[in-house]
Biotite code that builds the C-alpha atoms (Angstrom):
import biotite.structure as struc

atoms = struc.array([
    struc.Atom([-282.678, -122.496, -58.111], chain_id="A", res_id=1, res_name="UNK", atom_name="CA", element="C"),
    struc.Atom([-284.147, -125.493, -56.127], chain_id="A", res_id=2, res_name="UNK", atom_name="CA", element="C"),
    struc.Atom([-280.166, -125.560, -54.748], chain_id="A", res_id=3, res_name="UNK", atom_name="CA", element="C"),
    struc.Atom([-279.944, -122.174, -53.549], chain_id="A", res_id=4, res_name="UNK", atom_name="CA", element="C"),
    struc.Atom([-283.972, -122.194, -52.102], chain_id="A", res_id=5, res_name="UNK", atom_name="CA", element="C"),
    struc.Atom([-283.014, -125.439, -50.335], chain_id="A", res_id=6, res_name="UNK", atom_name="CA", element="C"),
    struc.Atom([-279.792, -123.972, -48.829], chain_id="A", res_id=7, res_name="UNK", atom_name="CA", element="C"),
    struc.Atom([-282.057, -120.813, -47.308], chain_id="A", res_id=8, res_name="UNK", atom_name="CA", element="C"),
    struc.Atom([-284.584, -123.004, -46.048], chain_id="A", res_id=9, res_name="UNK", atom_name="CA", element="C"),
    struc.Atom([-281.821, -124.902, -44.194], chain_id="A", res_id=10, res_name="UNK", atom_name="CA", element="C"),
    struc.Atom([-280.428, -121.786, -42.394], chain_id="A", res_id=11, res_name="UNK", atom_name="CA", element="C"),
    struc.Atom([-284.071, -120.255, -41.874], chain_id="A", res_id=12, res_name="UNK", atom_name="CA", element="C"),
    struc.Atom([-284.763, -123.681, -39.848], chain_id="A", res_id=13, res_name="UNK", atom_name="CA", element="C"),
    struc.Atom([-281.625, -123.979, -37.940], chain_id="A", res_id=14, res_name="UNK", atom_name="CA", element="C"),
    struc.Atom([-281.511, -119.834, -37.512], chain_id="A", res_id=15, res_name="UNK", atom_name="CA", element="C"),
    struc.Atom([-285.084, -120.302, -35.461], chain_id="A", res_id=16, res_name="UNK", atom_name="CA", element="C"),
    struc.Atom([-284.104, -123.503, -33.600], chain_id="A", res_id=17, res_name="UNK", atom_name="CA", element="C"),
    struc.Atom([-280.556, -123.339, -32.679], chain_id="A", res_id=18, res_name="UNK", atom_name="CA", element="C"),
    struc.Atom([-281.244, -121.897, -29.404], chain_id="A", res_id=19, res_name="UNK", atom_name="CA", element="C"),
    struc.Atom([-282.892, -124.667, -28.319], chain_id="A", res_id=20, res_name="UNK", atom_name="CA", element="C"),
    struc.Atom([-279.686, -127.171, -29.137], chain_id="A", res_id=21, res_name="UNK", atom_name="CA", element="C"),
    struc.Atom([-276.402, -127.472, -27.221], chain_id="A", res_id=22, res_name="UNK", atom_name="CA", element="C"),
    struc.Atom([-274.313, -124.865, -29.194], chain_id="A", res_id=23, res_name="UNK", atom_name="CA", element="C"),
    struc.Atom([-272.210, -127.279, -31.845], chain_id="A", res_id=24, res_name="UNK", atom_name="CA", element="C"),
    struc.Atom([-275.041, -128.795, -32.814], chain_id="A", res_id=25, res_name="UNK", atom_name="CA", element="C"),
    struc.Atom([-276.540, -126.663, -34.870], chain_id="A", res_id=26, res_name="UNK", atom_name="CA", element="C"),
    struc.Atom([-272.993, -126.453, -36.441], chain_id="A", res_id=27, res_name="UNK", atom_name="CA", element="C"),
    struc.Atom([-272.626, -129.505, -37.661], chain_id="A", res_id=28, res_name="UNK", atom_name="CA", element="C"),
    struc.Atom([-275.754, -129.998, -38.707], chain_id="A", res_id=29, res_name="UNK", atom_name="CA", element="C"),
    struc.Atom([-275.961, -126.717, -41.372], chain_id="A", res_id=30, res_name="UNK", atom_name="CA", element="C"),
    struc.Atom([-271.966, -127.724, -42.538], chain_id="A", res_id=31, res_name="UNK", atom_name="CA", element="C"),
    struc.Atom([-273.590, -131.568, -43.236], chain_id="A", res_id=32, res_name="UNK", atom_name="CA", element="C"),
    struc.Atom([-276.570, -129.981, -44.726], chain_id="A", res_id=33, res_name="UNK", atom_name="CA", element="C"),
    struc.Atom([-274.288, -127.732, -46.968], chain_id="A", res_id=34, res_name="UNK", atom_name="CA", element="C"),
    struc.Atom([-271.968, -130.370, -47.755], chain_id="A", res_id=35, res_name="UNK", atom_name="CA", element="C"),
    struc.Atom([-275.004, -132.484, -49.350], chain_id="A", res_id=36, res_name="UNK", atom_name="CA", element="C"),
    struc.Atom([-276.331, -129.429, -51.582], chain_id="A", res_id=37, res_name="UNK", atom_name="CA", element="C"),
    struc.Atom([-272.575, -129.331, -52.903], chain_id="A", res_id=38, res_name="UNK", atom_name="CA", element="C"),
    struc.Atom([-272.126, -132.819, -54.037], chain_id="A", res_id=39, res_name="UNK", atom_name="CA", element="C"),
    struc.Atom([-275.894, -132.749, -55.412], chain_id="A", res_id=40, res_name="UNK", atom_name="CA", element="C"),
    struc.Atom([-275.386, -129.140, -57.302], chain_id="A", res_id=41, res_name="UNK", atom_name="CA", element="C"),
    struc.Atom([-271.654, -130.784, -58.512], chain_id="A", res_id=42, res_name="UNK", atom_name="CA", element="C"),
    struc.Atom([-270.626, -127.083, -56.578], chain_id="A", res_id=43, res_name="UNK", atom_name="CA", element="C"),
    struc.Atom([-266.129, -126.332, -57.546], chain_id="A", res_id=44, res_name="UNK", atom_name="CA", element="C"),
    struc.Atom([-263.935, -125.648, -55.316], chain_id="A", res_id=45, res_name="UNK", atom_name="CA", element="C"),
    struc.Atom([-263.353, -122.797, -57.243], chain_id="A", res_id=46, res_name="UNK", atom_name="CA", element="C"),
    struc.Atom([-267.356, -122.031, -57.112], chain_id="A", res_id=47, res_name="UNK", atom_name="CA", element="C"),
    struc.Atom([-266.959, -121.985, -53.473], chain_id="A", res_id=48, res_name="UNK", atom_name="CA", element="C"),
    struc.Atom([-263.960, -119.317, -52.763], chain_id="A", res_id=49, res_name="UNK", atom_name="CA", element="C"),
    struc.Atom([-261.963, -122.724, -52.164], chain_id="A", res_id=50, res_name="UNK", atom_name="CA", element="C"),
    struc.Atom([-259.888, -123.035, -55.300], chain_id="A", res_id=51, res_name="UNK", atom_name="CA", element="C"),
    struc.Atom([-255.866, -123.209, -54.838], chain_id="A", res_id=52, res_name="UNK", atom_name="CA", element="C"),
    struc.Atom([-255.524, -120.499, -57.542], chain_id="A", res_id=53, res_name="UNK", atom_name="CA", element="C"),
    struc.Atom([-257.274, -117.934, -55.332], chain_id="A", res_id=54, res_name="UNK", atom_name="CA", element="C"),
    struc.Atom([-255.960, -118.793, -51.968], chain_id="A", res_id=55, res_name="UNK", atom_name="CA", element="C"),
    struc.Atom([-252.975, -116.666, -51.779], chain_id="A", res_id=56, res_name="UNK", atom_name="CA", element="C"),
    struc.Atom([-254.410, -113.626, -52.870], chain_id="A", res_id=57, res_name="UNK", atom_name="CA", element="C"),
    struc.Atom([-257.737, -114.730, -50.485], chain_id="A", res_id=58, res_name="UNK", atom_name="CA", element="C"),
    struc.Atom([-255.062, -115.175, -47.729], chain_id="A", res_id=59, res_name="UNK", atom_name="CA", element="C"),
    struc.Atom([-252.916, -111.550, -48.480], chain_id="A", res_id=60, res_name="UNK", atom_name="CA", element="C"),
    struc.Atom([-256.404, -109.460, -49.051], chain_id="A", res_id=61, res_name="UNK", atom_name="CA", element="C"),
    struc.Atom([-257.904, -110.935, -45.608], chain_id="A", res_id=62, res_name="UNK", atom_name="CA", element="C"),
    struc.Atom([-254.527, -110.604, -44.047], chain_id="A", res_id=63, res_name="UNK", atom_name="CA", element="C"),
    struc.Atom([-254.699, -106.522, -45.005], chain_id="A", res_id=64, res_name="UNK", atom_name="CA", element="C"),
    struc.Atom([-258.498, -106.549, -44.292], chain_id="A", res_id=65, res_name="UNK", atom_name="CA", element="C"),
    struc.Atom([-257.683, -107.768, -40.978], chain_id="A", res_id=66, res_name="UNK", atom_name="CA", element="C"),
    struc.Atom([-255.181, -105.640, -39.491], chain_id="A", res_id=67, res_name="UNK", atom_name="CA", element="C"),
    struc.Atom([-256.670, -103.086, -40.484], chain_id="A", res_id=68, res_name="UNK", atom_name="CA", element="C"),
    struc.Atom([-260.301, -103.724, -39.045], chain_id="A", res_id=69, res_name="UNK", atom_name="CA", element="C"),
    struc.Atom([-258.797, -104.823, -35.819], chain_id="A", res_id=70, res_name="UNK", atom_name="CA", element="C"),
    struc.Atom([-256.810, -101.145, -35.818], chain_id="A", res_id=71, res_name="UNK", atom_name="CA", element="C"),
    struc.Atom([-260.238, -99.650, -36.059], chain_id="A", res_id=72, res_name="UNK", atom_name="CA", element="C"),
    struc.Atom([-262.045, -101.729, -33.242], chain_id="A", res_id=73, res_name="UNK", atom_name="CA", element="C"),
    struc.Atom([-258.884, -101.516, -31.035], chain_id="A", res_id=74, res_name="UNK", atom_name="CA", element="C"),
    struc.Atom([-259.462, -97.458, -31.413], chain_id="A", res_id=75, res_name="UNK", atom_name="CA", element="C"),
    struc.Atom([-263.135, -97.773, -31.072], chain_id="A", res_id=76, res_name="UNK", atom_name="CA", element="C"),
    struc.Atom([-262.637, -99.405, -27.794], chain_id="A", res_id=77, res_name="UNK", atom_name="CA", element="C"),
    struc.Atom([-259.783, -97.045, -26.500], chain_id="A", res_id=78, res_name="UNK", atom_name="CA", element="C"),
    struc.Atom([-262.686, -93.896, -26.785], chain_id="A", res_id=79, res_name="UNK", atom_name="CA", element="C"),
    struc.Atom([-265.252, -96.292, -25.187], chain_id="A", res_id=80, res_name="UNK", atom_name="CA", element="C"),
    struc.Atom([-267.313, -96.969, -28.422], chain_id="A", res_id=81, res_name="UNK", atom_name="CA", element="C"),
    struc.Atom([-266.932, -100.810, -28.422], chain_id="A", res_id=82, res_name="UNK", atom_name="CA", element="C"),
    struc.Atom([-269.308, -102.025, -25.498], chain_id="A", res_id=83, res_name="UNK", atom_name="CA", element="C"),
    struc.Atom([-271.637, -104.941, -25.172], chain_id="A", res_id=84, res_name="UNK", atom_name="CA", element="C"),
    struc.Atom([-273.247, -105.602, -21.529], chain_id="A", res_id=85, res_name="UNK", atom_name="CA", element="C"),
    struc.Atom([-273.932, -109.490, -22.931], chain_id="A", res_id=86, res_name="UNK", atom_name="CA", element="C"),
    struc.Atom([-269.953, -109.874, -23.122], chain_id="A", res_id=87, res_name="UNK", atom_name="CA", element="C"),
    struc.Atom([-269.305, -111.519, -19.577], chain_id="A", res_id=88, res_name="UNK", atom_name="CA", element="C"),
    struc.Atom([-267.646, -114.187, -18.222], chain_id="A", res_id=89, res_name="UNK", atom_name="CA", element="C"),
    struc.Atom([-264.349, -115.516, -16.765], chain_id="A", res_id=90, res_name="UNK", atom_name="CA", element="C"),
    struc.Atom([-260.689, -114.895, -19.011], chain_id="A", res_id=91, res_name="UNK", atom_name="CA", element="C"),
    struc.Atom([-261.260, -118.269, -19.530], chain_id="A", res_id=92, res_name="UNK", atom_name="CA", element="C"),
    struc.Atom([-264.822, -118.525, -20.631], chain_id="A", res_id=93, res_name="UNK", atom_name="CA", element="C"),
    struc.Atom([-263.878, -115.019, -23.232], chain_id="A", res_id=94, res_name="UNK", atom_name="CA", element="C"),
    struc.Atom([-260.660, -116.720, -25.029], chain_id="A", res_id=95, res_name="UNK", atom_name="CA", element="C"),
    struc.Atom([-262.846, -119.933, -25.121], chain_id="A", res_id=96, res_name="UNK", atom_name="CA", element="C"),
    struc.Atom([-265.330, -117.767, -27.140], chain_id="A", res_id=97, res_name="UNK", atom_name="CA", element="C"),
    struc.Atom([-262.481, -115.390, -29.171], chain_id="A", res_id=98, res_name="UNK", atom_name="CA", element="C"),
    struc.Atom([-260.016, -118.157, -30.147], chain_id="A", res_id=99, res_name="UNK", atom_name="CA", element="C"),
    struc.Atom([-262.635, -121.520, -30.653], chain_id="A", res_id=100, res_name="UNK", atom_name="CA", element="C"),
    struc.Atom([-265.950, -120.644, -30.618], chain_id="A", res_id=101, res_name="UNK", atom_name="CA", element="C"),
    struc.Atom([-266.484, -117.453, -32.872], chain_id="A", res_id=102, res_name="UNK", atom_name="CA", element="C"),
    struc.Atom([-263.771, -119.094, -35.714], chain_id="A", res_id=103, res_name="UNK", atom_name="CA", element="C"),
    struc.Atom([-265.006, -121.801, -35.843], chain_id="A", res_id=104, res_name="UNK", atom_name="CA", element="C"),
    struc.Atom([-268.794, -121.906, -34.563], chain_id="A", res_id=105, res_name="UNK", atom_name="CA", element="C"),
    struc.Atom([-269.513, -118.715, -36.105], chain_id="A", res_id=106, res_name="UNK", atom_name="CA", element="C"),
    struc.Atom([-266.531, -117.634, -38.768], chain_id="A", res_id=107, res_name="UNK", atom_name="CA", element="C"),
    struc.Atom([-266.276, -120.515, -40.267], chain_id="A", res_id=108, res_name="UNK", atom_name="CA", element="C"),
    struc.Atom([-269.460, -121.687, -40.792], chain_id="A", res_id=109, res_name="UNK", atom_name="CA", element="C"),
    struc.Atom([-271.322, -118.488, -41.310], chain_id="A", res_id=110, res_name="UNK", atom_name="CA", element="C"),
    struc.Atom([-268.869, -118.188, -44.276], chain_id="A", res_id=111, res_name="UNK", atom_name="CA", element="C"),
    struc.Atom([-268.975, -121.186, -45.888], chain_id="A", res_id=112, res_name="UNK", atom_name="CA", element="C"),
    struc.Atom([-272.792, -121.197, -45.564], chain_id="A", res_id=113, res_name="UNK", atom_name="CA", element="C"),
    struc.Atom([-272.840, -117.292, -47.577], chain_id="A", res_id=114, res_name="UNK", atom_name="CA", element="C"),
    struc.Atom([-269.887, -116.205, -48.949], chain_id="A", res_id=115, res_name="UNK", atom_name="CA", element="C"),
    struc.Atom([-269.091, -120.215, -50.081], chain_id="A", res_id=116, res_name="UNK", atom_name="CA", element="C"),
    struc.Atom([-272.162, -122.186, -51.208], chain_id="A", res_id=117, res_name="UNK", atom_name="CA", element="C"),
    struc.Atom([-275.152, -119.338, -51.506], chain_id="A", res_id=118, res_name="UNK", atom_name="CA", element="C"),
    struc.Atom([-272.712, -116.913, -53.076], chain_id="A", res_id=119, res_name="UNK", atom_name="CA", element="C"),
    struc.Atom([-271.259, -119.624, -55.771], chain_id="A", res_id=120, res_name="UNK", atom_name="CA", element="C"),
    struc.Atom([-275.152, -120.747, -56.219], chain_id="A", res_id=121, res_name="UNK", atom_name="CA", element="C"),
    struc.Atom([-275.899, -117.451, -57.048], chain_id="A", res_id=122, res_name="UNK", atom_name="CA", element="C"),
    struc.Atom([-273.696, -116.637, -59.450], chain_id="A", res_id=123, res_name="UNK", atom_name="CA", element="C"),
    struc.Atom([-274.837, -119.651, -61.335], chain_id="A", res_id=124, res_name="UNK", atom_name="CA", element="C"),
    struc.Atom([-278.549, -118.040, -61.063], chain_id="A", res_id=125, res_name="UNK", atom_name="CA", element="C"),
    struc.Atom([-277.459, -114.250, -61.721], chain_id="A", res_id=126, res_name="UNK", atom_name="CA", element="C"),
    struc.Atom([-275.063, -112.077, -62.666], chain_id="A", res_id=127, res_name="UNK", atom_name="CA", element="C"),
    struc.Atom([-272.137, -111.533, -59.989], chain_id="A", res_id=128, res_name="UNK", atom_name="CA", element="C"),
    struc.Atom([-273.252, -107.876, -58.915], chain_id="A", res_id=129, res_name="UNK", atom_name="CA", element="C"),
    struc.Atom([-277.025, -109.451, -57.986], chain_id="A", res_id=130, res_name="UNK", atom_name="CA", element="C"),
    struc.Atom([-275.491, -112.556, -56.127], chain_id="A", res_id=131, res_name="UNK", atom_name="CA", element="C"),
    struc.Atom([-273.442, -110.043, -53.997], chain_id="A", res_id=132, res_name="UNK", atom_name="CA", element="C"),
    struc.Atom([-276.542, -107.946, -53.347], chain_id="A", res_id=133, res_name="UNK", atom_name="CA", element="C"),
    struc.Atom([-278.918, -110.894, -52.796], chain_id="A", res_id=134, res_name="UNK", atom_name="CA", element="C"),
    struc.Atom([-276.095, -112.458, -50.514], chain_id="A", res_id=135, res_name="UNK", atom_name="CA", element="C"),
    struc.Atom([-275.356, -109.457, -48.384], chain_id="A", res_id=136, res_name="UNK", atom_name="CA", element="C"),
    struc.Atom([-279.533, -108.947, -47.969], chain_id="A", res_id=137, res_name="UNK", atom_name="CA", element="C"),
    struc.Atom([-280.166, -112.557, -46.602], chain_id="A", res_id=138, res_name="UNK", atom_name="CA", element="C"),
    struc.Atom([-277.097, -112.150, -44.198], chain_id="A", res_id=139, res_name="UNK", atom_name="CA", element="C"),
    struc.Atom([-278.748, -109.245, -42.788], chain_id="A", res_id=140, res_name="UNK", atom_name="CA", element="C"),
    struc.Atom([-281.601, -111.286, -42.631], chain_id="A", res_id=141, res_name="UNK", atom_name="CA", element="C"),
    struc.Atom([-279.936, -114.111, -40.902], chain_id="A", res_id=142, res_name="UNK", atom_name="CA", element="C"),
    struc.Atom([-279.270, -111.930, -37.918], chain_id="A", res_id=143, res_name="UNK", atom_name="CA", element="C"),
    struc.Atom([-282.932, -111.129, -37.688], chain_id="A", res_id=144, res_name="UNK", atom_name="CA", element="C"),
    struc.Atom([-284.145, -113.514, -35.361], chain_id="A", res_id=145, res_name="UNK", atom_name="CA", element="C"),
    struc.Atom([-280.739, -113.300, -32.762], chain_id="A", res_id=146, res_name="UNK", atom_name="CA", element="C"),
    struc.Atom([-281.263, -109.648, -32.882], chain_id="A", res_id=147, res_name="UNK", atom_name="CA", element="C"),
    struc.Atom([-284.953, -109.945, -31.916], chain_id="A", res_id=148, res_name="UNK", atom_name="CA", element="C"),
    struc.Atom([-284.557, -112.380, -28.929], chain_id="A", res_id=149, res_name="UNK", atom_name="CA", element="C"),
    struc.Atom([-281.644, -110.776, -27.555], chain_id="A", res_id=150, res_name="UNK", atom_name="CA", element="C"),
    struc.Atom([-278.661, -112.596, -29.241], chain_id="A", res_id=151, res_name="UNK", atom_name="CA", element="C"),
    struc.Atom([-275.275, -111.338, -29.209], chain_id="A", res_id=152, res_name="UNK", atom_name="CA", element="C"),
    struc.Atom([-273.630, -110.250, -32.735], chain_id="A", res_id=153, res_name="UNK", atom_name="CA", element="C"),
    struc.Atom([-270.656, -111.995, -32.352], chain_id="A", res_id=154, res_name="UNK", atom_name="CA", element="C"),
    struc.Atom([-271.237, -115.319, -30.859], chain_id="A", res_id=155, res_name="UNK", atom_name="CA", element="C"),
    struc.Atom([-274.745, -117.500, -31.532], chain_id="A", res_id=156, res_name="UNK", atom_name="CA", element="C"),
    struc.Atom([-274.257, -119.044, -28.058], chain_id="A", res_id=157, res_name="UNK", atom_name="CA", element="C"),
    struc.Atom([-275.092, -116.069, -25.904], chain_id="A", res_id=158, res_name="UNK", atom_name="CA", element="C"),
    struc.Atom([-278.310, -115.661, -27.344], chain_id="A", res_id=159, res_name="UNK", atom_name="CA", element="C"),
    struc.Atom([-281.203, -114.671, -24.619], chain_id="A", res_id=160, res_name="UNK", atom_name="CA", element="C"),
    struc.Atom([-284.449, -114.450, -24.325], chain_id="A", res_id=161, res_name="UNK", atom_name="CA", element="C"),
    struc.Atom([-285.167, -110.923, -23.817], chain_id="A", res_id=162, res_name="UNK", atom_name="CA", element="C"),
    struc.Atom([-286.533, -108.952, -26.357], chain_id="A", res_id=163, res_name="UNK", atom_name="CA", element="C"),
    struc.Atom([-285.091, -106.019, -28.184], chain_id="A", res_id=164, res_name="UNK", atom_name="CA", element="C"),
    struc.Atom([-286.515, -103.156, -29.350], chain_id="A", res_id=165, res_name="UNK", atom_name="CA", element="C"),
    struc.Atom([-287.204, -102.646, -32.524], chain_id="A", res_id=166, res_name="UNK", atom_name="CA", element="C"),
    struc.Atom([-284.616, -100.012, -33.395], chain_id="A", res_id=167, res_name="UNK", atom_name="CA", element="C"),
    struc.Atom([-281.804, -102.023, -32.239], chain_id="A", res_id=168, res_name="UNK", atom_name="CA", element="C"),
    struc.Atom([-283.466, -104.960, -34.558], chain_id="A", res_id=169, res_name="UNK", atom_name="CA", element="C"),
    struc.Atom([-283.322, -102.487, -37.738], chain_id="A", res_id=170, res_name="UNK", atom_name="CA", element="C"),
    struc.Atom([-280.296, -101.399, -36.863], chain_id="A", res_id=171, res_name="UNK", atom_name="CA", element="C"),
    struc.Atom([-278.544, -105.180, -35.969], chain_id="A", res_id=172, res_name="UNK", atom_name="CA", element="C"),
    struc.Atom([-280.052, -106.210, -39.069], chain_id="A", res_id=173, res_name="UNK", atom_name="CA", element="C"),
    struc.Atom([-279.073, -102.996, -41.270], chain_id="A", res_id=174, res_name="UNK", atom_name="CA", element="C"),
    struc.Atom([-275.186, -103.126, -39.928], chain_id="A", res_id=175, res_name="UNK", atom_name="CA", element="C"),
    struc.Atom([-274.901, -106.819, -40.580], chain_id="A", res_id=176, res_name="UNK", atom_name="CA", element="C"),
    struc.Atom([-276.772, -106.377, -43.962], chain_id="A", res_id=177, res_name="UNK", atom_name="CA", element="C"),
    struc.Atom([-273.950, -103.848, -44.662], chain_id="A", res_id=178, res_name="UNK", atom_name="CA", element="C"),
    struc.Atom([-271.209, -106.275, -43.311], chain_id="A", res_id=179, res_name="UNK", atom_name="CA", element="C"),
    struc.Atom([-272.169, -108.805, -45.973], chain_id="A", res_id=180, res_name="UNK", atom_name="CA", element="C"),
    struc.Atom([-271.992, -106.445, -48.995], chain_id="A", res_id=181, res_name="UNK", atom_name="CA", element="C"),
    struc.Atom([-268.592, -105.851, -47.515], chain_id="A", res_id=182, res_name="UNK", atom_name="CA", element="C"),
    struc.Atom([-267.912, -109.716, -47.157], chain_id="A", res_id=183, res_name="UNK", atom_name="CA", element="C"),
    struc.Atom([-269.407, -110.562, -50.296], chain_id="A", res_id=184, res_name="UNK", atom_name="CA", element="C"),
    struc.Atom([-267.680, -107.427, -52.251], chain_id="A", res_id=185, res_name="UNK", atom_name="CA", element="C"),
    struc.Atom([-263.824, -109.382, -51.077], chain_id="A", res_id=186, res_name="UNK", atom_name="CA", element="C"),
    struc.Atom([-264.875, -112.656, -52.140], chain_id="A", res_id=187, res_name="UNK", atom_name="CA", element="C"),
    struc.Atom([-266.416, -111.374, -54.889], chain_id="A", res_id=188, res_name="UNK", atom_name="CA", element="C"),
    struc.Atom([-263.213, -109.494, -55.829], chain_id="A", res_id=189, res_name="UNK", atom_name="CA", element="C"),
    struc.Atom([-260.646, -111.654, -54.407], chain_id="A", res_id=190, res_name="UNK", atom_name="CA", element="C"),
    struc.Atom([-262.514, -115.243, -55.743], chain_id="A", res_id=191, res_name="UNK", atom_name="CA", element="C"),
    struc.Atom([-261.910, -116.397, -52.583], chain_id="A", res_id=192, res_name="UNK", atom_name="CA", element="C"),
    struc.Atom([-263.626, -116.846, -49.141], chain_id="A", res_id=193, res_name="UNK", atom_name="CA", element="C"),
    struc.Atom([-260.790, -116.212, -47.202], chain_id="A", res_id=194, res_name="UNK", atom_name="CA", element="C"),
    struc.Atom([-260.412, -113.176, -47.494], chain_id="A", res_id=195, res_name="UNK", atom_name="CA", element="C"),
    struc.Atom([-264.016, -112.160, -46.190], chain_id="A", res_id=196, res_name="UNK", atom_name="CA", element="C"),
    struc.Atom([-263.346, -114.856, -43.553], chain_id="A", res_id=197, res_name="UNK", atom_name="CA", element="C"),
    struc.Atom([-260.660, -112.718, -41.878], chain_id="A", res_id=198, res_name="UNK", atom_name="CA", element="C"),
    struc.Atom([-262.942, -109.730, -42.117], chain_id="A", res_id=199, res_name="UNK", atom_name="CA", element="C"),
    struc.Atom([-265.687, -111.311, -40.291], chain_id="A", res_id=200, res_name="UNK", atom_name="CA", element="C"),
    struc.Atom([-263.164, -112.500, -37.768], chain_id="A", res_id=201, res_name="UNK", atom_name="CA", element="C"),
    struc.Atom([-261.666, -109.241, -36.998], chain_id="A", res_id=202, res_name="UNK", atom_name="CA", element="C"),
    struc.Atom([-265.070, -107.950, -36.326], chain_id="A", res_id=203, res_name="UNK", atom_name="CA", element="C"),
    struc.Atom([-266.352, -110.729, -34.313], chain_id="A", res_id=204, res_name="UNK", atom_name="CA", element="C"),
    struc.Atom([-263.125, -111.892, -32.197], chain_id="A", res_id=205, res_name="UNK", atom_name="CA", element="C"),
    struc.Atom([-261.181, -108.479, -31.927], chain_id="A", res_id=206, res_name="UNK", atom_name="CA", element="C"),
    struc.Atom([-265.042, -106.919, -31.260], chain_id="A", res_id=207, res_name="UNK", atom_name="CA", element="C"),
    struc.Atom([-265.408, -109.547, -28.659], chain_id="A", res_id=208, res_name="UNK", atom_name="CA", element="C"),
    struc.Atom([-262.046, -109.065, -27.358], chain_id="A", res_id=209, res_name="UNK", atom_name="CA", element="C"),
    struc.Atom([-262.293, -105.471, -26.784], chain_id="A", res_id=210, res_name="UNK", atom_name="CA", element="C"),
    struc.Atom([-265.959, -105.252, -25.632], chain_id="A", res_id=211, res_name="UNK", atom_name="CA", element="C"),
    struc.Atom([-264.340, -108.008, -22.878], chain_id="A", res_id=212, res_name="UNK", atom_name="CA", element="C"),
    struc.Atom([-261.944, -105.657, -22.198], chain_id="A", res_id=213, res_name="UNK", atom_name="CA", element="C"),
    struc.Atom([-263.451, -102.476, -21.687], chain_id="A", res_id=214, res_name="UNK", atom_name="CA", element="C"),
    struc.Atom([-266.165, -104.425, -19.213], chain_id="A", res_id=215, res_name="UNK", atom_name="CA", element="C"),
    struc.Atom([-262.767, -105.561, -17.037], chain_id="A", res_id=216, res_name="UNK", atom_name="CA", element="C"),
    struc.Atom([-261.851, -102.467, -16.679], chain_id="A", res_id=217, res_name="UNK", atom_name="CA", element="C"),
    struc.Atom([-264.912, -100.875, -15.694], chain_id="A", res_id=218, res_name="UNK", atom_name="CA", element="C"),
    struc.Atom([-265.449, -103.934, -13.177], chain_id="A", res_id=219, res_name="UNK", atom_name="CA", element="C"),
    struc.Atom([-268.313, -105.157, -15.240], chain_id="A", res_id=220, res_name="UNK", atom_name="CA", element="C"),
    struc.Atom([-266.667, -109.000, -15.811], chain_id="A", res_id=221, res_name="UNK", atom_name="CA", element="C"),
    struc.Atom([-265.026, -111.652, -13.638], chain_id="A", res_id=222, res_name="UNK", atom_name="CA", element="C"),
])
């Protein structure tokens, strides 16, 4: 238990902070964090989604997951249901954010920090069907604080300072709650953490994509 409380204090910290660090900071310093509670709590590879045995069905699942979430999104955008007025910036500045900083700033760590350490932490605590529920509900919580100040869901660094209402809150922090029983139910199934890896990616850089899209065409980027 002192693992798991340590690795949720961590991510409450950095979650109310990060805005105020150059965005890569905050990065590092939750994937150093997390690397130190898996060499104290002697955490597997296998305990982590990370084991070679799992990889290729991780890798085959995600693949599937993928496609078909980006099919979805891609349709969502063609009947105008995929907008985000925060999504702006040059081509340059959006494939910056699609293809580096959402895999890797967000992706990437984001999974590693839930559906890797918390989620093998808490099956050592519980049984797997309360680690997936207790994962999903502090990933929900996790996008509390963006949600509230005006962060975009699918990259930390566009964060704001305005204030959102509270129905958008609930409702940011209900959809991403429901994303993570959806992550968490693939690596729970799979063993792996790729597989919910490449669903959080087609969400967040196909979503991304798409939103940029539909704001080109409506005039609404540069």
């Amino acid at each position: 238990m002192p693992a798991f409380v340590a690795v949720v204090v961590v991510l409450a910290v950095v979650n109310l902070t990060r805005d105020h660090a150059p965005n890569g900071v905050w990065q590092v310093v939750v994937m150093a964090a997390l690397g130190l509670v898996v060499w104290r709590a002697g955490l597997t590879r296998d305990e982590l989604g990370l084991g070679r045995g799992t990889a290729r069905r991780g890798l085959r699942v995600g693949a599937i997951v993928f496609v078909g979430i980006a099919i979805l999104v891609i349709l969502g955008g063609a009947l105008g249901l995929v907008t985000d007025e925060r999504v702006a910036g040059s081509g340059a500045e959006a494939a910056w954010r699609i293809f580096v900083v959402i895999p890797l700033g967000t992706v990437a760590v984001e999974e590693f920090a839930f559906r890797g350490v918390l989620f093998g932490l808490g099956e050592r605590l519980w049984e797997s069907r309360t680690a997936l529920v207790v994962n999903a509900v502090l990933f929900g919580m996790w996008h509390l604080y963006p949600a509230a100040t005006g962060g975009a869901v699918t990259s930390p660094d566009t964060a704001g300072v305005e204030v959102a209402g509270p129905w958008l809150v609930a409702g940011t922090v209900l959809a991403t709650t429901a994303a993570g029983f959806a992550f968490a139910g693939l690596r729970r199934t799979t063993k792996s953490v790729i597989s919910p890896a490449f669903a959080h990616l087609a969400l967040n850089s196909v979503g991304y994509a798409v939103a940029y899209c539909a704001g080109s065409r409506f005039g609404g980027m540069t």
